[in-house]
TORSE-886950 format. One record per residue (C-alpha): residue number from 1; x, y negated, z; residue in three letters. Coordinates in Angstrom, 1 decimal, padded with zeros to 4 digits. Layout:
BEGIN
ATOM,num,xx,yy,zz,residu
ATOM,NUM,X,Y,Z,ALA .
...
This chain:
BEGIN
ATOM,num,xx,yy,zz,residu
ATOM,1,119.6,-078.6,-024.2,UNK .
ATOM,2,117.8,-075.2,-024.2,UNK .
ATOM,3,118.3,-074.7,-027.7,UNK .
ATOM,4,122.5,-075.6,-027.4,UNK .
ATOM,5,122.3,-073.1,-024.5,UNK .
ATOM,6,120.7,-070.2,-026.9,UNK .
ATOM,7,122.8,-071.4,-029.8,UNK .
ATOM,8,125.9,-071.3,-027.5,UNK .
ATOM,9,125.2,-068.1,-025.8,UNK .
ATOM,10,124.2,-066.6,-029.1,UNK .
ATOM,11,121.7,-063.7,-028.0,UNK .
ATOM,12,122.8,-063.3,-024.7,UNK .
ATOM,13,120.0,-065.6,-023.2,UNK .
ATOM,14,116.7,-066.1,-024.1,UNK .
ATOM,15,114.5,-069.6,-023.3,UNK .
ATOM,16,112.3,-069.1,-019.7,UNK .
ATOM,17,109.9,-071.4,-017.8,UNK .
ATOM,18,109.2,-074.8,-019.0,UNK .
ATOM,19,111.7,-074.5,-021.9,UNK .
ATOM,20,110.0,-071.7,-023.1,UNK .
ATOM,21,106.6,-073.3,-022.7,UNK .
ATOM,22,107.7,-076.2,-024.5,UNK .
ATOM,23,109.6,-074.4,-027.6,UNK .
ATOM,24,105.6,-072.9,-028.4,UNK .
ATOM,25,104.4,-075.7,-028.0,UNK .
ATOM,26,102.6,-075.7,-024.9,UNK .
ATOM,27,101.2,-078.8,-023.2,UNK .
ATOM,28,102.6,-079.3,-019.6,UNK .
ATOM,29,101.7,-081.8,-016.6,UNK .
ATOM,30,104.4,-081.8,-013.8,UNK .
ATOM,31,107.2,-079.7,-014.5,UNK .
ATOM,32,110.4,-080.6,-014.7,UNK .
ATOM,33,112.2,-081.2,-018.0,UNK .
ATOM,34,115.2,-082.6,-017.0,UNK .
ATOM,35,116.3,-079.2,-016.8,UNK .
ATOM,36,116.9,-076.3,-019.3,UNK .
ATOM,37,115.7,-072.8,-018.1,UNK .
ATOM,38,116.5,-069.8,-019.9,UNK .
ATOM,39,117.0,-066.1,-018.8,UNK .
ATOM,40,119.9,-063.1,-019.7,UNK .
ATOM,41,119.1,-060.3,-021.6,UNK .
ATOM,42,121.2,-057.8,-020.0,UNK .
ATOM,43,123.3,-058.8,-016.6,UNK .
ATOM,44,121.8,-060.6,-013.5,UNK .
ATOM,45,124.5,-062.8,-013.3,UNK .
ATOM,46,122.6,-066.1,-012.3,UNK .
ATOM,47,124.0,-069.8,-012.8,UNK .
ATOM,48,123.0,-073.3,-012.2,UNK .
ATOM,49,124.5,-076.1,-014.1,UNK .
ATOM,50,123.4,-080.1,-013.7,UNK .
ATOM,51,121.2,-079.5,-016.3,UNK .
ATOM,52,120.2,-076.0,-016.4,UNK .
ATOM,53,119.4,-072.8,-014.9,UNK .
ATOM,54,120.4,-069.1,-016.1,UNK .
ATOM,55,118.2,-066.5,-014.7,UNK .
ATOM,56,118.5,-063.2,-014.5,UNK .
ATOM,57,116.6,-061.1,-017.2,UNK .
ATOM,58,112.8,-060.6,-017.3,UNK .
ATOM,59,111.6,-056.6,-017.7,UNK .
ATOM,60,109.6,-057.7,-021.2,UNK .
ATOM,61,110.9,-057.2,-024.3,UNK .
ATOM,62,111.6,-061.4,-025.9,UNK .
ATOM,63,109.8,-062.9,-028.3,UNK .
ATOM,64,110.1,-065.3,-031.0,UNK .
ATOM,65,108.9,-069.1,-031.6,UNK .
ATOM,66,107.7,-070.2,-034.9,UNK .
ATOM,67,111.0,-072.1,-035.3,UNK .
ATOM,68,112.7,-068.7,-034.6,UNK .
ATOM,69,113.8,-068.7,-031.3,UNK .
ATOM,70,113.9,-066.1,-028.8,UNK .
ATOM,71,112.0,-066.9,-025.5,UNK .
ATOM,72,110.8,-064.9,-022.8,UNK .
ATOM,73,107.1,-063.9,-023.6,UNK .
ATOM,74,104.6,-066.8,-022.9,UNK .
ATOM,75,102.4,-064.7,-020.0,UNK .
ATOM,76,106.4,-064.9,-018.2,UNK .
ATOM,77,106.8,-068.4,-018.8,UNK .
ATOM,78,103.4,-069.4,-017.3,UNK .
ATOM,79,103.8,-067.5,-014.4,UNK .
ATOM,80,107.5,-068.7,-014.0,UNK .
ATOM,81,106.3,-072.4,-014.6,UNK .
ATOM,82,104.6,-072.3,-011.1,UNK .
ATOM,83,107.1,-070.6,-009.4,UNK .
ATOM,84,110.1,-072.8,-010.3,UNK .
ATOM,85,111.4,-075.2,-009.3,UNK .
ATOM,86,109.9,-076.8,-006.3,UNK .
ATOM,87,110.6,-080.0,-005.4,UNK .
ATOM,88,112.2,-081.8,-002.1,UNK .
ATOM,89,108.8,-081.2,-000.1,UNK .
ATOM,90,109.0,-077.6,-001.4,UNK .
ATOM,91,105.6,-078.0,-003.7,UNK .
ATOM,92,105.6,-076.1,-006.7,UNK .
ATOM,93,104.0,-077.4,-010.0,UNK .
ATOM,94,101.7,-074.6,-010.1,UNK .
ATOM,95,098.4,-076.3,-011.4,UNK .
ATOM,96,101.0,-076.2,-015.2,UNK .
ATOM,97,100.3,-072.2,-015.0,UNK .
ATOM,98,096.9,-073.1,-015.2,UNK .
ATOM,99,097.5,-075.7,-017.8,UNK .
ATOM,100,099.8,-073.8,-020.2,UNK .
ATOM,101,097.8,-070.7,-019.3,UNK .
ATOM,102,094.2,-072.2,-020.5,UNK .
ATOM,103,096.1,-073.4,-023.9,UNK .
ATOM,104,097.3,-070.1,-024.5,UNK .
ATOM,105,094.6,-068.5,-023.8,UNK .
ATOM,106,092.8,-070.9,-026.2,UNK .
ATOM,107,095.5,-070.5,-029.1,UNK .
ATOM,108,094.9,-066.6,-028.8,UNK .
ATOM,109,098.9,-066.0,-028.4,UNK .
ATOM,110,098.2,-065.2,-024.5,UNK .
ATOM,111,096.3,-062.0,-023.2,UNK .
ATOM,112,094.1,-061.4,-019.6,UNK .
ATOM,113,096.1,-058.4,-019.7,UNK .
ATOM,114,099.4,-059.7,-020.3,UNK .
ATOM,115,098.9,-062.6,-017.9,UNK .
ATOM,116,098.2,-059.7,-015.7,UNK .
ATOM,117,100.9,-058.1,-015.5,UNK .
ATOM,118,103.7,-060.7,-015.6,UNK .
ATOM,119,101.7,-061.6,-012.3,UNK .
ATOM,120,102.7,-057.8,-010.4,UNK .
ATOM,121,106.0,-058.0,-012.0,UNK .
ATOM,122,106.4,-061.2,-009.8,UNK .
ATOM,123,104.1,-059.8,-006.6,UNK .
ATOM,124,107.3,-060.1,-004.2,UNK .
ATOM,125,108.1,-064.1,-004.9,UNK .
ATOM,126,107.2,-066.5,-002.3,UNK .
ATOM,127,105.1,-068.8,-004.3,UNK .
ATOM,128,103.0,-065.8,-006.3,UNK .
ATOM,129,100.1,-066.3,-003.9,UNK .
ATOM,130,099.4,-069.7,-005.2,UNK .
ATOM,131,099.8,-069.4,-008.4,UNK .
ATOM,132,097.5,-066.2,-008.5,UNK .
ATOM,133,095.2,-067.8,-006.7,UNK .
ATOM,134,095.2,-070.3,-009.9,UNK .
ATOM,135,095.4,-068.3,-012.5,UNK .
ATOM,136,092.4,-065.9,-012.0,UNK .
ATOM,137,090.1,-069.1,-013.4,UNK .
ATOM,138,092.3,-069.3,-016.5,UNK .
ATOM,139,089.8,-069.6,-019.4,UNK .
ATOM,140,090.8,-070.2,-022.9,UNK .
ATOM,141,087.3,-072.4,-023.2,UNK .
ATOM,142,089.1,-075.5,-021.4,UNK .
ATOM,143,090.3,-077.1,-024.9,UNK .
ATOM,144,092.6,-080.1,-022.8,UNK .
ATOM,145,095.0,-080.5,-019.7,UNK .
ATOM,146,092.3,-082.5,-018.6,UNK .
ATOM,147,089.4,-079.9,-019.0,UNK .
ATOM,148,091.5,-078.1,-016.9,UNK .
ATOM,149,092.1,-080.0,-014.3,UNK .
ATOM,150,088.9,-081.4,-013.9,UNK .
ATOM,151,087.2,-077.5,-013.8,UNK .
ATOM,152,090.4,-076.7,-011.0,UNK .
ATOM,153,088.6,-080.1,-008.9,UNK .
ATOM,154,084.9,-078.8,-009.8,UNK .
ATOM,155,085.6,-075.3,-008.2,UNK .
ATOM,156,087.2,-076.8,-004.8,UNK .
ATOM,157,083.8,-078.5,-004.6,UNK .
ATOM,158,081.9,-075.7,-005.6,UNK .
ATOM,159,080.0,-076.3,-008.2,UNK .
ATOM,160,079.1,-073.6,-011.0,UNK .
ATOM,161,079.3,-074.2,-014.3,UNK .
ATOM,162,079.8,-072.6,-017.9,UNK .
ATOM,163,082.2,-074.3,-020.3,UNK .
ATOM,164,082.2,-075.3,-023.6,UNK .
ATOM,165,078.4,-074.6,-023.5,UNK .
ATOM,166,075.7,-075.4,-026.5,UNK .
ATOM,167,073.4,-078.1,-025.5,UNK .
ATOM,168,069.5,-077.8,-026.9,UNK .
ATOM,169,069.1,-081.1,-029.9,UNK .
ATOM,170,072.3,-081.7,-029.8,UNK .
ATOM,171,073.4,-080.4,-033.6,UNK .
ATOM,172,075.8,-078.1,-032.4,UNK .
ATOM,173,077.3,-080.2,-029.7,UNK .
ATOM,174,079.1,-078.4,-026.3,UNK .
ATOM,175,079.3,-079.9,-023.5,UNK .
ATOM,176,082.9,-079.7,-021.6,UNK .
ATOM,177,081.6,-078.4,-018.7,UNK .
ATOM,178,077.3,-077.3,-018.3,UNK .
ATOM,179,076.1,-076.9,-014.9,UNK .
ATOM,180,074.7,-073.4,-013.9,UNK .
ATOM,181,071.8,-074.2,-011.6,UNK .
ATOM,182,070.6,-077.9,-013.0,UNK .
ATOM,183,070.7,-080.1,-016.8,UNK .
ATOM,184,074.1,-081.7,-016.1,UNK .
ATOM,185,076.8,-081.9,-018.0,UNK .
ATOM,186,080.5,-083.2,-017.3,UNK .
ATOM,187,082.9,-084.5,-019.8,UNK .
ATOM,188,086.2,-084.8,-019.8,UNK .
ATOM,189,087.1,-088.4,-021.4,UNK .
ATOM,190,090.6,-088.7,-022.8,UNK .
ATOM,191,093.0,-089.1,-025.8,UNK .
ATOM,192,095.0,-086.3,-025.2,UNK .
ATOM,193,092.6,-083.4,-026.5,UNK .
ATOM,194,092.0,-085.7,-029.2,UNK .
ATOM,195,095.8,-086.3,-030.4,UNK .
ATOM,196,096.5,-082.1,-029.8,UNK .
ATOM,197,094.3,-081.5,-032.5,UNK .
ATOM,198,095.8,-083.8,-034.5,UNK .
ATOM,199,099.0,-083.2,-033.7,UNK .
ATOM,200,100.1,-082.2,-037.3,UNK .
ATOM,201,099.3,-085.4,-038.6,UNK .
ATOM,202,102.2,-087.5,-039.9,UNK .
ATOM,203,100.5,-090.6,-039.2,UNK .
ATOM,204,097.2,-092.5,-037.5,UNK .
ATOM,205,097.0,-090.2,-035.2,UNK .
ATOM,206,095.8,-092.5,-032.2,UNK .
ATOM,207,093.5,-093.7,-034.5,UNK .
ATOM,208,092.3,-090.5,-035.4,UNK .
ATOM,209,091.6,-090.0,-031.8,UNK .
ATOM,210,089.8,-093.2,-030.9,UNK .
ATOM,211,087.5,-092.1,-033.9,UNK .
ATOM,212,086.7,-088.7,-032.6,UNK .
ATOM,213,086.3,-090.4,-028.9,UNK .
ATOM,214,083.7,-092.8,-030.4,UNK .
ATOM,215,081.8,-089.8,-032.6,UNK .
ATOM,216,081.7,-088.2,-029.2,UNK .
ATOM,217,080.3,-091.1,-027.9,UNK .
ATOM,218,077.7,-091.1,-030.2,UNK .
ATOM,219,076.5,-087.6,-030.2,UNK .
ATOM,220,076.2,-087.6,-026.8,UNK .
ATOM,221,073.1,-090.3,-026.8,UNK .
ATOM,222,071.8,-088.2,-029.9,UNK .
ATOM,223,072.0,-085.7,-027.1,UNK .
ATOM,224,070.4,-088.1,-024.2,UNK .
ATOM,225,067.9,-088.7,-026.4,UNK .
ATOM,226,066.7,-085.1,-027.5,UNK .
ATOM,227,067.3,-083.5,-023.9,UNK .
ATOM,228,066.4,-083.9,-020.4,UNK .
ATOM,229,070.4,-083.6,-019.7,UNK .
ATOM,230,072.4,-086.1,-017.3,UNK .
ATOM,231,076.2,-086.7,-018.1,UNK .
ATOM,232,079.0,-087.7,-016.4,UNK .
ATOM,233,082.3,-088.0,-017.6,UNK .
ATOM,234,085.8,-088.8,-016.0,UNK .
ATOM,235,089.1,-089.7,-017.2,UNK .
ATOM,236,092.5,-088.0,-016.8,UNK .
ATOM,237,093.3,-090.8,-013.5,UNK .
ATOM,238,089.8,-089.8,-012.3,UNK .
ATOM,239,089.8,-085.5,-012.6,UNK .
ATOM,240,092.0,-085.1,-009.2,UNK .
ATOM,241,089.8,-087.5,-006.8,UNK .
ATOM,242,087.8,-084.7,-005.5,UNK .
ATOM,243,085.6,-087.7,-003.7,UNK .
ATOM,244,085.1,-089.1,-006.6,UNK .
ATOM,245,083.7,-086.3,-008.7,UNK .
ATOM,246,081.9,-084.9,-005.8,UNK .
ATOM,247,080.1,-088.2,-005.8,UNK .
ATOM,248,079.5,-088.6,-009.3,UNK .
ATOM,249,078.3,-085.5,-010.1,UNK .
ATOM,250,076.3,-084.6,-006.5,UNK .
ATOM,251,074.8,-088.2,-008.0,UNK .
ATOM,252,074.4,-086.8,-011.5,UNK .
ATOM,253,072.1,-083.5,-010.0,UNK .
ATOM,254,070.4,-085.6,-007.7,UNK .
ATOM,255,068.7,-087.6,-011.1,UNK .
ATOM,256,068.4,-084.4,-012.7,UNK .
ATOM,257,066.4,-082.4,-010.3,UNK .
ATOM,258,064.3,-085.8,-009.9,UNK .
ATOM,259,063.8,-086.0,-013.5,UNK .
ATOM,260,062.1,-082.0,-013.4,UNK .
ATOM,261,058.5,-081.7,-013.8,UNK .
ATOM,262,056.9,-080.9,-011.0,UNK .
């Protein structure tokens, strides 16, 4: 649908939100893609069709996809992601921000700065505080949806913790997440960061990704066995159950400050 609409409206709309997210290629969670988003390049004129939304233009100059198509810039998209639509309750999907933020970040075709500033060109919207609030933690270091998610959970509890961190014996393996104040490290289990790197493969990809589970699997008692690290890990049902990780990891630094010589 949203590339009919810029095919259709030859040059006079560009893709926005979601759409544009998804035309580079960015993961999403929650957002809705039932419905096309795109923006004008030159009136305000606003519309809302059953399935999709014109916008008014966006001060930033467009820019291209690999495929060739014109989209808002990607630091407009992730702010826009979060801002709209809400849904009957009027909750916004704002942890996507964070999630295409952190993959963007990671890819290196996403700035601080230009996240920056698509944020004070949207100060006055309702929702901005929110999503702000979000994207301060963006870090390009969380390789998965997951990673993120579970680093957005680890930070309402209050722990402190580095990502992607080198662990001592381990050969060059990182930890997702490495505790700041005791040996603990969390992982984030799941397919999905598995199957993005493979993405470009034509086929076995799920295989692919059970493989590079299991290596992980593998390292990490090379790991268990060369440190005095504890590790916890959580799948992508288990990263939003705040009790659940509090409890798991709170467990996690009890046996590590237990396990410190006196």
């Amino acid at each position: 649908m949203t590339v009919a609409l810029l095919k259709s409206f030859e040059g006079r709309v560009v893709a926005s939100h979601q759409s544009a997210l998804v035309l580079h290629g960015v993961p999403l969670w929650q957002a809705d893609l039932s419905t096309a988003h795109v923006c004008r390049t030159s009136t305000n004129h606003t519309r809302h069709r059953p399935s999709a939304v014109i916008h008014p233009p966006v001060p930033d100059q467009p820019v291209k996809t690999a495929e060739g198509f014109q989209t808002v810039p990607v630091a407009q998209a992730v702010v826009q992601v979060g801002l709209y639509p809400a849904d009957d309750s009027g909750r916004r999907p704002s942890m996507d921000s964070l999630i295409a933020a952190d993959f963007a970040l990671q890819q290196g075709f996403l700035s601080r700065d230009a996240l920056d500033n698509a944020l004070r060109q949207h100060t006055h919207h309702p929702g901005i505080p929110g999503v702000r609030a979000l994207l301060k933690h963006a870090d390009g270091r969380h390789e998965s949806p997951g990673e993120t998610r579970l680093a957005h959970s680890m930070r309402q509890l209050g722990f402190q913790f580095t990502p992607q961190a080198s662990l001592p014996g381990g050969r060059g393996y990182r930890g997702d997440f490495l505790l700041d104040e005791v040996p603990v490290v969390v992982e984030f289990d799941g397919l999905g960061k598995y199957v993005l790197a493979t993405a470009t493969a034509a086929s076995g990809t799920v295989a692919a990704a059970r493989q590079n589970l299991a290596a992980e699997k593998r390292r990490e008692e090379d790991v268990l066995r060369r440190s005095n690290h504890e590790f916890v890990r959580f799948t992508w049902h288990e990263v939003g159950n705040l009790a659940l990780v509090r409890d798991r990891v709170g467990a996690a630094v009890a046996r590590a400050r237990l396990r410190r010589p006196a």
